[in-house]
N, C-alpha and C positions, 0 to 999 in steps of 0.2 A: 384452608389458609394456614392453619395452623403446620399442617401437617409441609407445606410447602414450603412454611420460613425453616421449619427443623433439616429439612433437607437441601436449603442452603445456608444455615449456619453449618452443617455439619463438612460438607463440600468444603466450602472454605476455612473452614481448620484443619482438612486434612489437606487443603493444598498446598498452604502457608507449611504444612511438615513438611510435603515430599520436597517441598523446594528446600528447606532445611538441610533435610537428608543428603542433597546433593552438593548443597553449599559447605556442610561438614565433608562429606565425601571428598572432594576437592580443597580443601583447605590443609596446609601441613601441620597446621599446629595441634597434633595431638597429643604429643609428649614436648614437653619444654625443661629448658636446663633449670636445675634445681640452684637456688646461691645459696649454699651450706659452706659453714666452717671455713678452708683456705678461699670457695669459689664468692667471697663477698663481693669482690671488686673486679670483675673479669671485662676483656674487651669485647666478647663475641657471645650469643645466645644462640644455643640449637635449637632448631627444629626437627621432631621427625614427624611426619607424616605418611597417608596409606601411598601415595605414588613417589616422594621426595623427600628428603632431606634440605633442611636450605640452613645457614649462617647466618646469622644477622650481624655487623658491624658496629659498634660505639657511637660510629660515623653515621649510619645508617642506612651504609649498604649492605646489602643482600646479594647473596650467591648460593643460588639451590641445584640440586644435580638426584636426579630421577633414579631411583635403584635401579639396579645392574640385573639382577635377578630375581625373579620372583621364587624362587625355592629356597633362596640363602634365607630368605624374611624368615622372621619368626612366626610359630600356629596364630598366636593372637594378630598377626597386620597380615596375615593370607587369610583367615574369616574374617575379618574385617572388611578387606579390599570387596571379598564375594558375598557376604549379606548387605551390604552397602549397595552394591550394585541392583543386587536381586529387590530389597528394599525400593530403591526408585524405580526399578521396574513395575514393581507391582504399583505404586504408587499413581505412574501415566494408566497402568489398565484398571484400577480403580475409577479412575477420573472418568475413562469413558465407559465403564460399566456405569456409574452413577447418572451422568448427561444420558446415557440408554433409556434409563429409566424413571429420570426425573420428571417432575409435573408439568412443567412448563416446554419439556419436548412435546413429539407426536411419533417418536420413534414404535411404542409401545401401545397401543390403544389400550387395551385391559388393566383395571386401575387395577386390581388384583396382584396382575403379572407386573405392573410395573414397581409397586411397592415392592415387593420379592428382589426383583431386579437392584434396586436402592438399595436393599437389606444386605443383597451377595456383596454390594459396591462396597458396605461399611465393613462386611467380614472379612474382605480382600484388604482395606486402611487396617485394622487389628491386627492382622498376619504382618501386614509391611511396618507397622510399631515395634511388632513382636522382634523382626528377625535384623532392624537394626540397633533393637537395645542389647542384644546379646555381645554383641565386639563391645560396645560402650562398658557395658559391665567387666567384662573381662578382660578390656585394657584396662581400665582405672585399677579394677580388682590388682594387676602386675603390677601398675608405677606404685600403687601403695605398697607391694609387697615388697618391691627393691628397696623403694625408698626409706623404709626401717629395716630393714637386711644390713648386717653390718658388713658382715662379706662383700657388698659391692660399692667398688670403691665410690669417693663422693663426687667425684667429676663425671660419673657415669652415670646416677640418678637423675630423674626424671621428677617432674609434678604435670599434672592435670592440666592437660592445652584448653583452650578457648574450644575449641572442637567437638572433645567431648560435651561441653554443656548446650553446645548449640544441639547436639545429637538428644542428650539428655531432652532437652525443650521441642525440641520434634518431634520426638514419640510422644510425650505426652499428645503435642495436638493430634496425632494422628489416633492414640488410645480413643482421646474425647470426641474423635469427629466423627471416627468409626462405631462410636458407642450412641452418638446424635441419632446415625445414620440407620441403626439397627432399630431404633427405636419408631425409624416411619412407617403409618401403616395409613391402608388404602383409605381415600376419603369415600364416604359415602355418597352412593348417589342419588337415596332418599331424601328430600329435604323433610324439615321438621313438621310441615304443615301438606296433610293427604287430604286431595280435592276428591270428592264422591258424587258420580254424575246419577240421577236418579232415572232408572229407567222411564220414555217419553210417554205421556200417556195418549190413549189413543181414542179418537171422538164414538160415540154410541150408533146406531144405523139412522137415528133422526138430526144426524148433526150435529149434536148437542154433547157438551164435555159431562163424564157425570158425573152428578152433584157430589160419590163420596172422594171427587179430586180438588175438592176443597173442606178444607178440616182447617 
């Protein structure tokens, strides 16, 4: 039982990530306009994001327009766009490596092999943790670098979208659920208590049971 709650707690933190994953993935807000110095009182906030750029208006309109090319992007939003990707990928074949081998299938009959199975499931969530906190780190690591850089000018800086944190809070679950996950191991199938059947005894040539089968 135990061993079955650990492996749907773990499940479910690591699906609540990849859905993250994809929810950052798709969101533009990874770099937002910074309000420094002359930009206190401006009509419009940028967004950039890994597929779009969008405007936002005073008013409250919004007008986004999808980059043109993927080669113009800078190294940091083409790793991004493709461990993001790869990331949620891994994420749906974890999900069903895990249901493979989860306790409450019958995909698997060998608790052995199915714990294993559960094990690969959480070391597949680790790697998709792994390979979306890299863009994370190494955008933030940029907007912070620009953003004290006195060299670029202050209309052109950036701070820390919503995006990144939701990414930031994804990996974590997916650290934790893949680390739940690694931890399940097969339940036993001895129970605590071994019934011993005593060999039958067998009656003497006169019919009679003999006397030393009572003690």
């Amino acid at each position: 039982m135990v061993s079955a709650a650990l492996e749907i707690l773990g499940l479910s933190l690591c699906v609540i990530g990849s859905l993250l994953v994809m929810v950052a993935c798709g969101l533009p807000m990874w770099k937002v306009t910074a309000f420094i110095e002359a930009n206190i009182v401006v009509a419009q906030t940028i967004w950039d994001g890994l597929w779009m750029s969008c405007v936002v208006q005073s008013t409250g309109q919004m007008q986004c327009k999808v980059h043109d090319s993927v080669l113009a992007l800078s190294h940091d939003l083409q790793a991004a766009r493709a461990l993001t990707i790869i990331s949620s990928v891994m994420g749906v074949l974890g999900l069903m490596v895990v249901i493979a081998g989860a306790q409450c299938t019958n995909c698997i009959r060998t608790e052995t092999i199915k714990a294993r199975v559960v094990n690969a499931g959480g070391v597949i969530y680790i790697i998709s943790g792994l390979f979306v906190l890299v863009p994370l780190c190494w955008m933030a690591n940029n907007i912070i670098s620009d953003f004290y850089n006195p060299q670029v000018p202050a209309s052109k800086k950036r701070e820390i979208g919503a995006a990144l944190y939701i990414g930031w809070a994804a990996t974590a679950l997916l650290l934790i659920g893949g680390a739940v996950l690694c931890c399940s191991c097969p339940s036993s199938g001895n129970s605590g208590y071994s019934v011993k059947y005593a060999q039958t005894k067998r009656a003497t040539q006169n019919g009679d049971y003999d006397k030393r089968n009572y003690v």
